[in-house]
NUVOKOL-277613 format. One record per atom (N, C-alpha, C): residue in three letters; y, z, x. Coordinates in steps of 0.2 Angstrom, whole numbers, padded with zeros to 4 digits, always signed. Example, Ala and Ser with C-alpha at 12.3 -4.5 7.8 and 13.67 -1.06 7.14 Angstrom:
<atoms>
ALA-0028+0039+0066;ALA-0022+0039+0062;ALA-0016+0039+0066;SER-0011+0035+0064;SER-0005+0036+0068;SER+0000+0039+0064;
</atoms>
This chain:
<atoms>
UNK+0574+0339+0313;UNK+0577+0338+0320;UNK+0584+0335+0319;UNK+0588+0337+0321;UNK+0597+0335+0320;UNK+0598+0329+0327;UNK+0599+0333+0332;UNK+0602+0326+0338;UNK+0593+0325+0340;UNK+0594+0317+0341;UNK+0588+0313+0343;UNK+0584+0317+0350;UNK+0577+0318+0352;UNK+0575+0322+0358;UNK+0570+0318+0361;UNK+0570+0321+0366;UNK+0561+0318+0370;UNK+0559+0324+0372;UNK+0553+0325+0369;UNK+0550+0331+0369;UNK+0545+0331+0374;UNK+0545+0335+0378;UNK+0538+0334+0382;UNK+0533+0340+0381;UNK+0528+0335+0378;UNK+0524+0339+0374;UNK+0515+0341+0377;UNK+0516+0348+0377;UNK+0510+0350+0385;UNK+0505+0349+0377;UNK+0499+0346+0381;UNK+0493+0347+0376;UNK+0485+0348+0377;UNK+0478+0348+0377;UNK+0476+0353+0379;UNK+0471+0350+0384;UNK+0471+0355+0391;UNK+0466+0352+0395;UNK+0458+0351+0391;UNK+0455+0353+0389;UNK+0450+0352+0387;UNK+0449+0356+0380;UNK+0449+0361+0378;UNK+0447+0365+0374;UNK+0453+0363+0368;UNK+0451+0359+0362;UNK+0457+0357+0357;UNK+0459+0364+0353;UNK+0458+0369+0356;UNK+0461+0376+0353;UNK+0465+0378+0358;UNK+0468+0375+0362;UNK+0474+0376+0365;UNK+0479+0373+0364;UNK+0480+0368+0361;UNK+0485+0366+0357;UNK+0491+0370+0352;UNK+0496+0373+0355;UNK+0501+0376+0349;UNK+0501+0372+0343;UNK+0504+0379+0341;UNK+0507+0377+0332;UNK+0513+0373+0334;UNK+0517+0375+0338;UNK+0524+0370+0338;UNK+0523+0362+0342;UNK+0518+0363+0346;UNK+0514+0356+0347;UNK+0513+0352+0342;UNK+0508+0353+0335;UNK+0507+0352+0333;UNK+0514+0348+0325;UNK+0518+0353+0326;UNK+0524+0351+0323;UNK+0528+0346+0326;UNK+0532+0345+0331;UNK+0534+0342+0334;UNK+0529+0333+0335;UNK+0523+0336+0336;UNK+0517+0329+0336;UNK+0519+0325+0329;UNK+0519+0327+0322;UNK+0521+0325+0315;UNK+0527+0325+0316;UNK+0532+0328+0318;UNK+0538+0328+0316;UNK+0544+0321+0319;UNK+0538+0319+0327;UNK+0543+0314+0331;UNK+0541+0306+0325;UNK+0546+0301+0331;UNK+0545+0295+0326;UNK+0540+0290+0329;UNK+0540+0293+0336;UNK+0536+0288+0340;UNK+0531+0295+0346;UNK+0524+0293+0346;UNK+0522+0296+0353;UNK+0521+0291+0359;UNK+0524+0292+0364;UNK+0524+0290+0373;UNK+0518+0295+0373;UNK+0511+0289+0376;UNK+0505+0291+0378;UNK+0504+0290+0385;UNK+0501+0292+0389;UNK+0496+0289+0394;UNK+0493+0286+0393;UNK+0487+0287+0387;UNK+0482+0284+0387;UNK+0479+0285+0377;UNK+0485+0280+0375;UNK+0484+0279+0367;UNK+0476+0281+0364;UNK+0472+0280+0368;UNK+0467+0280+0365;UNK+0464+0288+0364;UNK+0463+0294+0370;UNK+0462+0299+0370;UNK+0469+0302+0368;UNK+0476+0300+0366;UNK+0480+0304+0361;UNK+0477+0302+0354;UNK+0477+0297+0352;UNK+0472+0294+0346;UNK+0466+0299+0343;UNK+0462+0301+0349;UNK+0457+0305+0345;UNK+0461+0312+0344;UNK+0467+0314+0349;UNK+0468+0321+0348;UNK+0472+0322+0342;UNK+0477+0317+0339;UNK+0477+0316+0333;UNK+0476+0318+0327;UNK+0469+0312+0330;UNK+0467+0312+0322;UNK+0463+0317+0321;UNK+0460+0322+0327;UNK+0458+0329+0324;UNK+0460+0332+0320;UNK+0467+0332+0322;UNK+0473+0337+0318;UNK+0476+0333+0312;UNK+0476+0329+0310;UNK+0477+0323+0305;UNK+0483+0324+0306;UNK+0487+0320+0311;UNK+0492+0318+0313;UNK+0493+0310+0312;UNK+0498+0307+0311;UNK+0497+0300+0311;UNK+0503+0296+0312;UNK+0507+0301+0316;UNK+0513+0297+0322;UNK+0510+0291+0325;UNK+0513+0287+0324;UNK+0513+0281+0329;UNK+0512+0283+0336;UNK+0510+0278+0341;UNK+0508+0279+0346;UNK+0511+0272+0351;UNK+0514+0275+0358;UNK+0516+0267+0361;UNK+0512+0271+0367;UNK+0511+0264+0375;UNK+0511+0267+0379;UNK+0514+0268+0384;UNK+0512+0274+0389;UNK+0514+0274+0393;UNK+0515+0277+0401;UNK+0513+0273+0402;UNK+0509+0276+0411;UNK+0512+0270+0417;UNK+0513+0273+0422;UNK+0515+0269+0429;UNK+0517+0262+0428;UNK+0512+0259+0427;UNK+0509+0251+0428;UNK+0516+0249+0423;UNK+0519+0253+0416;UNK+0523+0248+0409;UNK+0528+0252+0409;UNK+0530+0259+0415;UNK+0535+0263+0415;UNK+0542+0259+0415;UNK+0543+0254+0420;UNK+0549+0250+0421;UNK+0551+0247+0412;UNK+0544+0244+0411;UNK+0546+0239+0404;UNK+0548+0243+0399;UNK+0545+0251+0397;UNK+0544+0255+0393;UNK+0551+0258+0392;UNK+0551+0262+0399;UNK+0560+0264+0398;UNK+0566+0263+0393;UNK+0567+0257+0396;UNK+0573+0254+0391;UNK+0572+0255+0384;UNK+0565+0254+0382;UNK+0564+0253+0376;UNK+0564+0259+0373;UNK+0561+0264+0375;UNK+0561+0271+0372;UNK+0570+0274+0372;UNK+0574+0272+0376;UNK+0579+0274+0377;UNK+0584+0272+0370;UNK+0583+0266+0369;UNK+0585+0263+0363;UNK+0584+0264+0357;UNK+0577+0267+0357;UNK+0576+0272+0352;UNK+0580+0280+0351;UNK+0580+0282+0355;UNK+0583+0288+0357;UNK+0589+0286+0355;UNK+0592+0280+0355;UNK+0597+0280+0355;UNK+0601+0277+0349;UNK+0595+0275+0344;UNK+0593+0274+0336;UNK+0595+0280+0333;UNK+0593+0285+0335;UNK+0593+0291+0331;UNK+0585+0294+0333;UNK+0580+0289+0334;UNK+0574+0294+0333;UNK+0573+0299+0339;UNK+0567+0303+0337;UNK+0569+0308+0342;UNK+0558+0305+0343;UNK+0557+0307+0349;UNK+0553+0305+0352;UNK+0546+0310+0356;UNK+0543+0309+0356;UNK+0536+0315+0360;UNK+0532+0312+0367;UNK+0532+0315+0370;UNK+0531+0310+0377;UNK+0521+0317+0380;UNK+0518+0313+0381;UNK+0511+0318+0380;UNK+0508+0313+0388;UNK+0505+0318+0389;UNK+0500+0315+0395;UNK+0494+0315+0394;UNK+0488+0314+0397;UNK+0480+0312+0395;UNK+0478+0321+0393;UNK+0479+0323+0399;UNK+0479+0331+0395;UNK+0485+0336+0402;UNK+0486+0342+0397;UNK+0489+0346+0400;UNK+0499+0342+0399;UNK+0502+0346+0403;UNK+0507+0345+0404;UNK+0512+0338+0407;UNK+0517+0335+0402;UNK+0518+0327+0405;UNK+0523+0329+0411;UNK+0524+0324+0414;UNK+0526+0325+0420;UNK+0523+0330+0427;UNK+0517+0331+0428;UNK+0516+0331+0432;UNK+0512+0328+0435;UNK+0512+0325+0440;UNK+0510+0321+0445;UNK+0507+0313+0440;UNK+0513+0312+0436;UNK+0514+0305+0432;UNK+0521+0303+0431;UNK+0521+0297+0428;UNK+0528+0295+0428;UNK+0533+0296+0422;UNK+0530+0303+0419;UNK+0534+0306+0415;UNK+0539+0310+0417;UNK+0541+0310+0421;UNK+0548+0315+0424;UNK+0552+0307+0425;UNK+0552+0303+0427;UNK+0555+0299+0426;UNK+0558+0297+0422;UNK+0555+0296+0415;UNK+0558+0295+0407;UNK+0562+0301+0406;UNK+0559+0307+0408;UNK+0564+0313+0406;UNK+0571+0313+0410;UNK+0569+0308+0417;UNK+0576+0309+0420;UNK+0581+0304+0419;UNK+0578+0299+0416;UNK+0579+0295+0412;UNK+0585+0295+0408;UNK+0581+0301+0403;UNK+0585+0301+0397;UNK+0591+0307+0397;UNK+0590+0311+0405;UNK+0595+0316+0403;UNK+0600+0311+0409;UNK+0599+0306+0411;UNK+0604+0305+0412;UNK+0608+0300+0409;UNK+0606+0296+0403;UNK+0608+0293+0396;UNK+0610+0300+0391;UNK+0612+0307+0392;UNK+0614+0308+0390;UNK+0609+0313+0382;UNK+0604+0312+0384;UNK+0600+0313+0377;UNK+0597+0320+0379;UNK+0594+0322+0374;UNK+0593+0330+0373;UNK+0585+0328+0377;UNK+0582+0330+0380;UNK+0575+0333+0380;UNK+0575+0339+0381;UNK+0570+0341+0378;UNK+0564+0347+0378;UNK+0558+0351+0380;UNK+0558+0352+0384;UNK+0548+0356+0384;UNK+0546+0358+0379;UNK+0539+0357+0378;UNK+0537+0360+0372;UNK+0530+0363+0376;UNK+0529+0369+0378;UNK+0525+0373+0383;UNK+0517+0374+0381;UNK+0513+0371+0385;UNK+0506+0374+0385;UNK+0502+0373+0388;UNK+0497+0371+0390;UNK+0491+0369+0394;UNK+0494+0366+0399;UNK+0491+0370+0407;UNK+0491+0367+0413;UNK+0484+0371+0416;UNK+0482+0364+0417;UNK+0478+0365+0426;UNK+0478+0370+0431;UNK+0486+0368+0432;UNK+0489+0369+0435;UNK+0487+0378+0436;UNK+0491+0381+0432;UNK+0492+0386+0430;UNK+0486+0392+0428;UNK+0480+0387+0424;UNK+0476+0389+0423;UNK+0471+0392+0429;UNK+0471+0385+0432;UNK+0466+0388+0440;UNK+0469+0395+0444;UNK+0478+0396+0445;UNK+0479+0399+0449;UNK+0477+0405+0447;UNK+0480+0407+0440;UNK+0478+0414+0438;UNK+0472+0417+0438;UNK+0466+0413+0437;UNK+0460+0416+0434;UNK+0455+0416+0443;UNK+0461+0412+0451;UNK+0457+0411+0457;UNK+0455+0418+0461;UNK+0460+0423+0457;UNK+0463+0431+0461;UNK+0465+0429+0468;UNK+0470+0422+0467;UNK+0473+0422+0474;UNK+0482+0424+0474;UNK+0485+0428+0477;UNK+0492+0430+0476;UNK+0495+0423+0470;UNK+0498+0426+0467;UNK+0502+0421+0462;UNK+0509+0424+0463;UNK+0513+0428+0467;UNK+0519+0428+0467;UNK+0523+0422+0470;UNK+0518+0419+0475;UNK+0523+0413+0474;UNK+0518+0406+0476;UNK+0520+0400+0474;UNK+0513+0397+0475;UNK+0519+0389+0474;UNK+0513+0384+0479;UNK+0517+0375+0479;UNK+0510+0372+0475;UNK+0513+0369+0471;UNK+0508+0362+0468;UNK+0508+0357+0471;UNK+0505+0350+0474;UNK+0507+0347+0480;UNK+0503+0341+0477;UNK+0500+0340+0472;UNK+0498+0335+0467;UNK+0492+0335+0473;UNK+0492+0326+0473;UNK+0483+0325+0478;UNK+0484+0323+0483;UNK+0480+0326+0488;UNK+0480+0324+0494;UNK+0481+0316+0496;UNK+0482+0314+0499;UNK+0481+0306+0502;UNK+0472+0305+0502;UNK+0472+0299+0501;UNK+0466+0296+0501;UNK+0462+0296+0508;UNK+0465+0293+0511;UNK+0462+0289+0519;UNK+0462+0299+0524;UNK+0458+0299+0528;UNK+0456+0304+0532;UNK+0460+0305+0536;UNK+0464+0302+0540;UNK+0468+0304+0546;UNK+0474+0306+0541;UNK+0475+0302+0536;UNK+0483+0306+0532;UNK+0482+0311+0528;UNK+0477+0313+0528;UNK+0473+0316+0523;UNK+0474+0324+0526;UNK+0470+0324+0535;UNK+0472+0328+0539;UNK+0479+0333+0540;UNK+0483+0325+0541;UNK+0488+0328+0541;UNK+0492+0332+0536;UNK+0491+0329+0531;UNK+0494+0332+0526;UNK+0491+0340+0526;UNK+0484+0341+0527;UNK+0483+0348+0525;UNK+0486+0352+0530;UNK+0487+0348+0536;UNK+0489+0352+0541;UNK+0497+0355+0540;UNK+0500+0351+0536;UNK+0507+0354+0535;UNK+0506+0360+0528;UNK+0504+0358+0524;UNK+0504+0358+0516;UNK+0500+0368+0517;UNK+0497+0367+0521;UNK+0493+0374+0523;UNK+0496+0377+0526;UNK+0500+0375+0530;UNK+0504+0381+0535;UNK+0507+0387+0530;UNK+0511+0383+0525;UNK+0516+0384+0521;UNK+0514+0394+0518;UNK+0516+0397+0519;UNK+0515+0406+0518;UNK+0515+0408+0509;UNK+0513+0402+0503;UNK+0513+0401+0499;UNK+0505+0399+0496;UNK+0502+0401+0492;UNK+0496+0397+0488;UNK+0499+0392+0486;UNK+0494+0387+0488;UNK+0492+0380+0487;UNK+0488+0379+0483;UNK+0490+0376+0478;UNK+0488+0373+0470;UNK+0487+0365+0471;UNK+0482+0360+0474;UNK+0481+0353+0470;UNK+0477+0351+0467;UNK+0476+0345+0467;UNK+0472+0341+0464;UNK+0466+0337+0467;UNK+0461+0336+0466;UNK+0456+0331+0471;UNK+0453+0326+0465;UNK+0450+0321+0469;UNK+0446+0316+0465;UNK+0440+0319+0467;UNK+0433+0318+0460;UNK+0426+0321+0462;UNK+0425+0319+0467;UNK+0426+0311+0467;UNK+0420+0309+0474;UNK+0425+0311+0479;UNK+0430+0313+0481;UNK+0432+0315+0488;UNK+0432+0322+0490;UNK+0430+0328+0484;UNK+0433+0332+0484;UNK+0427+0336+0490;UNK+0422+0337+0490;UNK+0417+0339+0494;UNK+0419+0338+0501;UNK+0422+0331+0503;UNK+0426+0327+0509;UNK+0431+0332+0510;UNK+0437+0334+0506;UNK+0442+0337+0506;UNK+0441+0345+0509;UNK+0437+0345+0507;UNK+0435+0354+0506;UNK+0432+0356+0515;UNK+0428+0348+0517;UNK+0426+0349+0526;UNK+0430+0348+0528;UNK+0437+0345+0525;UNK+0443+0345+0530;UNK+0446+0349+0532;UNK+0446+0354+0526;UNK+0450+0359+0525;UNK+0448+0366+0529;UNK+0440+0365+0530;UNK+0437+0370+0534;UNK+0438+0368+0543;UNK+0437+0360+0543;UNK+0440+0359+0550;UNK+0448+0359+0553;UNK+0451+0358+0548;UNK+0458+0358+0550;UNK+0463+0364+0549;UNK+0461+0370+0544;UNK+0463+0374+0542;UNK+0458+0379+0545;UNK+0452+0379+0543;UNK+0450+0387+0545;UNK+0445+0388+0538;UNK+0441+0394+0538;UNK+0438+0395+0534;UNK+0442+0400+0527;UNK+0447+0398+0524;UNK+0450+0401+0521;UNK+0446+0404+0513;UNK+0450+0408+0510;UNK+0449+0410+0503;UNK+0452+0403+0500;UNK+0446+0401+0495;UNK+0448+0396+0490;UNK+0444+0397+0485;UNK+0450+0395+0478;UNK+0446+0394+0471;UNK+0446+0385+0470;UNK+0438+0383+0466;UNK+0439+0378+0466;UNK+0438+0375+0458;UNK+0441+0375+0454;UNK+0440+0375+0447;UNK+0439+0366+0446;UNK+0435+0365+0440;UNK+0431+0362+0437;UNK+0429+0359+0431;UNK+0433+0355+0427;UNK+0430+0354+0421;UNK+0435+0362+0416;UNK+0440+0364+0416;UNK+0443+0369+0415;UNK+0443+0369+0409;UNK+0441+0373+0405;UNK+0442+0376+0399;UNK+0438+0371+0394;UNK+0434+0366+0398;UNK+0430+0363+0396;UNK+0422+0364+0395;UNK+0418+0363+0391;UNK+0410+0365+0388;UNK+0407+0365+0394;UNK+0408+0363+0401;UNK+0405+0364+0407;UNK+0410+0368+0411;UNK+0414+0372+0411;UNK+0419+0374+0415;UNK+0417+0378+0421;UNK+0417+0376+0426;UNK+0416+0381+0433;UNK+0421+0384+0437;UNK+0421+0388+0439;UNK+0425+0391+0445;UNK+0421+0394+0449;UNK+0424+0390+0456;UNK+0420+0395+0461;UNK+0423+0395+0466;UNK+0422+0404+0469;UNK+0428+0407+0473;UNK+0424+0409+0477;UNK+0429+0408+0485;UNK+0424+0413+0489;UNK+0428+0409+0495;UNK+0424+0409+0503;UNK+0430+0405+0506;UNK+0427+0397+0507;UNK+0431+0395+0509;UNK+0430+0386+0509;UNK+0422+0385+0511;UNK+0418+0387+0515;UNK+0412+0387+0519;UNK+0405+0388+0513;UNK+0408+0395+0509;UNK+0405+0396+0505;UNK+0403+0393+0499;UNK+0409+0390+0496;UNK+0412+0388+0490;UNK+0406+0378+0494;UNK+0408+0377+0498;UNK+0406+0370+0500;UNK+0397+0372+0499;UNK+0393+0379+0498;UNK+0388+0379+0498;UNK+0384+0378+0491;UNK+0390+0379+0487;UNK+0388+0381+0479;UNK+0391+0375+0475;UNK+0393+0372+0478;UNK+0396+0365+0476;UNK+0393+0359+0474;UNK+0389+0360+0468;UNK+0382+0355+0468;UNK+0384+0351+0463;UNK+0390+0350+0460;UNK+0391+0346+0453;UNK+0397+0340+0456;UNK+0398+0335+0456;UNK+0403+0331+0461;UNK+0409+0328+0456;UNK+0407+0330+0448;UNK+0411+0326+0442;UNK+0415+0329+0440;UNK+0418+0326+0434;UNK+0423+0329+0432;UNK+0432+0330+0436;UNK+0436+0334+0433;UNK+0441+0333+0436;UNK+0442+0342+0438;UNK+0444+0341+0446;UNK+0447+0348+0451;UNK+0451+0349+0451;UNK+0454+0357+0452;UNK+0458+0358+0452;UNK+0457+0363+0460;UNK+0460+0363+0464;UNK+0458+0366+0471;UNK+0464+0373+0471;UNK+0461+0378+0474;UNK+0469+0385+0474;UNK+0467+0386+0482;UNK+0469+0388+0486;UNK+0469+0389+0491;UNK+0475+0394+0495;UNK+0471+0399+0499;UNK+0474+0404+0500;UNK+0481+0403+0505;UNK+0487+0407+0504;UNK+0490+0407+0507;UNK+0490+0406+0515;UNK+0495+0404+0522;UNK+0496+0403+0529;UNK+0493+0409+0530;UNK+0496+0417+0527;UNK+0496+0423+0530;UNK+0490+0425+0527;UNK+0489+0425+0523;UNK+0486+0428+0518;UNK+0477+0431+0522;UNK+0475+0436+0521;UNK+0472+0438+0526;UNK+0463+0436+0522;UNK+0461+0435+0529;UNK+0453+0433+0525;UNK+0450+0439+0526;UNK+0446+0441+0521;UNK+0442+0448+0519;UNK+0436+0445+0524;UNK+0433+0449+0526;UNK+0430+0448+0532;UNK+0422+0451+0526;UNK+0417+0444+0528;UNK+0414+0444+0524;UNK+0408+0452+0528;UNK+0406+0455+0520;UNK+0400+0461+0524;UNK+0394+0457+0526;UNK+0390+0462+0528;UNK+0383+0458+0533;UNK+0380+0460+0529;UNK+0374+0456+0528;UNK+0366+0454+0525;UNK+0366+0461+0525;UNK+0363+0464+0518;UNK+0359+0471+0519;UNK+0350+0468+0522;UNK+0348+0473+0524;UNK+0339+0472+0524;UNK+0337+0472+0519;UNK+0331+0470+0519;UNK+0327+0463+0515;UNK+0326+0467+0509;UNK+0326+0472+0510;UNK+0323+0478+0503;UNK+0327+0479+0498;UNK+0335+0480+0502;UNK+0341+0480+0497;UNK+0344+0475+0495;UNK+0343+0469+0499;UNK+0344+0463+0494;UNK+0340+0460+0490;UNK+0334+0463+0490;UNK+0329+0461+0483;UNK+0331+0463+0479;UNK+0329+0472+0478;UNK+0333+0475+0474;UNK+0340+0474+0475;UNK+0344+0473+0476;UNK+0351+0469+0474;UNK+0350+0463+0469;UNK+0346+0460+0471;UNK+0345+0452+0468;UNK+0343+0455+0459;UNK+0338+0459+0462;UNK+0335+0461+0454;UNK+0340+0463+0449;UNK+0342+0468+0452;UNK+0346+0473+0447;UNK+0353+0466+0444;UNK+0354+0465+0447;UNK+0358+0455+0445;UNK+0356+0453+0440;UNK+0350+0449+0440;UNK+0347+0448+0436;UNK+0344+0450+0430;UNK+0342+0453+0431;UNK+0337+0460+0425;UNK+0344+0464+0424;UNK+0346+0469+0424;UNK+0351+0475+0423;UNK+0359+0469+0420;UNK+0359+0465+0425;UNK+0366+0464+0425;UNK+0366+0457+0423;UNK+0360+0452+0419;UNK+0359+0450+0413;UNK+0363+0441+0418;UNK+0361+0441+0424;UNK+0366+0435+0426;UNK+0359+0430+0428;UNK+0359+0426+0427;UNK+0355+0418+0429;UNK+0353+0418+0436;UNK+0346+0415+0440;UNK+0346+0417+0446;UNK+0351+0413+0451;UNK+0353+0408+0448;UNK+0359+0404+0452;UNK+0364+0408+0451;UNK+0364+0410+0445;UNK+0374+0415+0446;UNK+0373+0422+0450;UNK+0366+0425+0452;UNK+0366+0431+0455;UNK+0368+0429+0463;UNK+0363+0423+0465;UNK+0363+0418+0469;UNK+0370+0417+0474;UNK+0374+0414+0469;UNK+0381+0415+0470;UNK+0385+0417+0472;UNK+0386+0424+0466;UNK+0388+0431+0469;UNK+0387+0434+0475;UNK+0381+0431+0479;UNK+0378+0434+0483;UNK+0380+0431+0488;UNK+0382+0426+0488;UNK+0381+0421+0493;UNK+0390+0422+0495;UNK+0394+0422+0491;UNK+0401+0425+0490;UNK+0404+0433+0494;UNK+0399+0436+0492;UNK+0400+0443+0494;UNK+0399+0443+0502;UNK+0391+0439+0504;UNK+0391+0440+0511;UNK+0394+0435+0515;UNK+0396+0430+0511;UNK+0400+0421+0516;UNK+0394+0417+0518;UNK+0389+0417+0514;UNK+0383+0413+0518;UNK+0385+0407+0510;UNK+0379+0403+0512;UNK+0378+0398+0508;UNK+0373+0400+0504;UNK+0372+0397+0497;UNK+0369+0399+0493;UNK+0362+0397+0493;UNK+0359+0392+0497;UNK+0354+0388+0503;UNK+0351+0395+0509;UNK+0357+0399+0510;UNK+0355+0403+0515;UNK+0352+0411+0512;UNK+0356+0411+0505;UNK+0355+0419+0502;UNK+0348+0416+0496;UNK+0346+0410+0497;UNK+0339+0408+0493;UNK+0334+0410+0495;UNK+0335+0407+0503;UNK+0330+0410+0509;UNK+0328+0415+0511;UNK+0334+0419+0511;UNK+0335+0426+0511;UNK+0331+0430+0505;UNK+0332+0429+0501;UNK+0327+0433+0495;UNK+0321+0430+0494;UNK+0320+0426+0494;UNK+0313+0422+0496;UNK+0308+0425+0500;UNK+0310+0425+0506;UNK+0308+0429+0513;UNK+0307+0437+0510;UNK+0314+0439+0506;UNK+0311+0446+0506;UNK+0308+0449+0502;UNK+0305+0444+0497;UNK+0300+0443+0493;UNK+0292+0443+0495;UNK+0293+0438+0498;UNK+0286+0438+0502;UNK+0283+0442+0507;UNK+0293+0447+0511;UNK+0288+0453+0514;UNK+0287+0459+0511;UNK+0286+0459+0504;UNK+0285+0464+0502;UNK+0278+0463+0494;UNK+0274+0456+0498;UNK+0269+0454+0494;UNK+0265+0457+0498;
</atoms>
């Protein structure tokens, strides 16, 4: 590396086989890593048997931090800036340092890979020609409102962030303030528990039994037209529907469950019922 850099280095949301090769160069190559959270960059590391130095760096040390890394930058070393996972500068005080430094006159860099972000909106099947990321909603419920209430008008998918314990809160707002919308609601992404569940807000709140981990929320466009859920078939073709799921189509009776509960707009509490009943009328 010839001029000194701050490299912003995207690293993996869960899955440590998302991590690039040129991540992984750069990770060896800087002379210092700016962390969020020294300890989960520590173990990402030492996977990869890296064994760059580590300083921190998050909100609370950003003021004290700055200077200091700048001086570095300004030694000659060049430097790696990482978030807890995915891509730094987002919704942390990493675009700071980066703005920091371009305006000390220093080289930075992206070094691109793993986002959230990105990940949830591709895999939601919600338009992606154009799309806002809006980080997390406000905490308290009357700002909370209002925010959806602007943030949703917007004729764009909507990409943010929820906290577990508020996110089921968030999701009744969104059904009272907005409407019954198309929403993807990802989960634990690319991680050994990874969920996504799609369908619209009502339904997606019926199959929503896990409250942990960290959300990713997509949410359909102002314009964007809601698919007008089909009706119940009779009891005989949703049996046989359920079966053929199951048995032919090799899926677990919650994921048929699901499916079904998505296809018609009911809750998954309501499409159990449903096959249940049409079980028994045909004992």
């Amino acid at each position: 590396m010839s001029a000194p850099t701050l490299f912003l280095v995207a690293t993996p949301i869960g899955n440590l086989e998302d991590i690039t090769l040129r991540a992984l160069r750069v990770l060896r190559s800087v002379s210092l890593v700016a962390a969020e959270d020294t300890r989960r960059t520590a173990k990402l590391l030492s996977h990869f048997d890296i064994h760059t130095p580590t300083t921190s760096f998050y909100e609370q040390v950003e003021h004290e931090k700055t200077p200091r890394l700048l001086e570095r930058l300004a030694a000659g070393d060049s430097l790696a800036l990482v978030s807890d996972a995915g891509t730094p500068g987002i919704s942390d005080p990493g675009y700071r340092l980066a703005r920091a430094a371009i305006d000390a006159g220093f080289r930075v860099e992206a070094i691109p890979g793993a986002s959230s972000v990105l990940t949830a909106l591709v895999a939601s099947g919600l338009p992606t020609s154009a799309f806002s990321f809006v980080g997390f909603p406000p905490p308290r419920a009357q700002a909370r409102d209002r925010w959806l209430a602007d943030v949703c008008a917007r004729r764009e998918t909507i990409v943010f962030f929820e906290a577990p314990h508020r996110v089921r809160a968030t999701l009744e707002a969104i059904l009272r303030v907005v409407g019954d919308r198309p929403v993807a609601v990802g989960r634990e992404l690319t991680k050994v528990h990874e969920e996504l569940l799609r369908g619209t807000v009502s339904s997606v709140l019926g199959r929503l039994t896990e409250e942990r981990g960290e959300f990713t929320i997509v949410l359909a466009p102002a314009d964007g037209e809601l698919k007008a859920a089909e009706p119940l078939p009779p009891s005989d073709q949703l049996l046989a529907m359920f079966g053929q799921m199951t048995n032919d189509g090799d899926l677990s009776r919650r994921e048929a469950i699901g499916q079904l509960a998505e296809r018609y707009g009911m809750s998954s509490r309501e499409i159990y019922r449903a096959v249940e009943d049409a079980k028994n009328s045909v004992e």
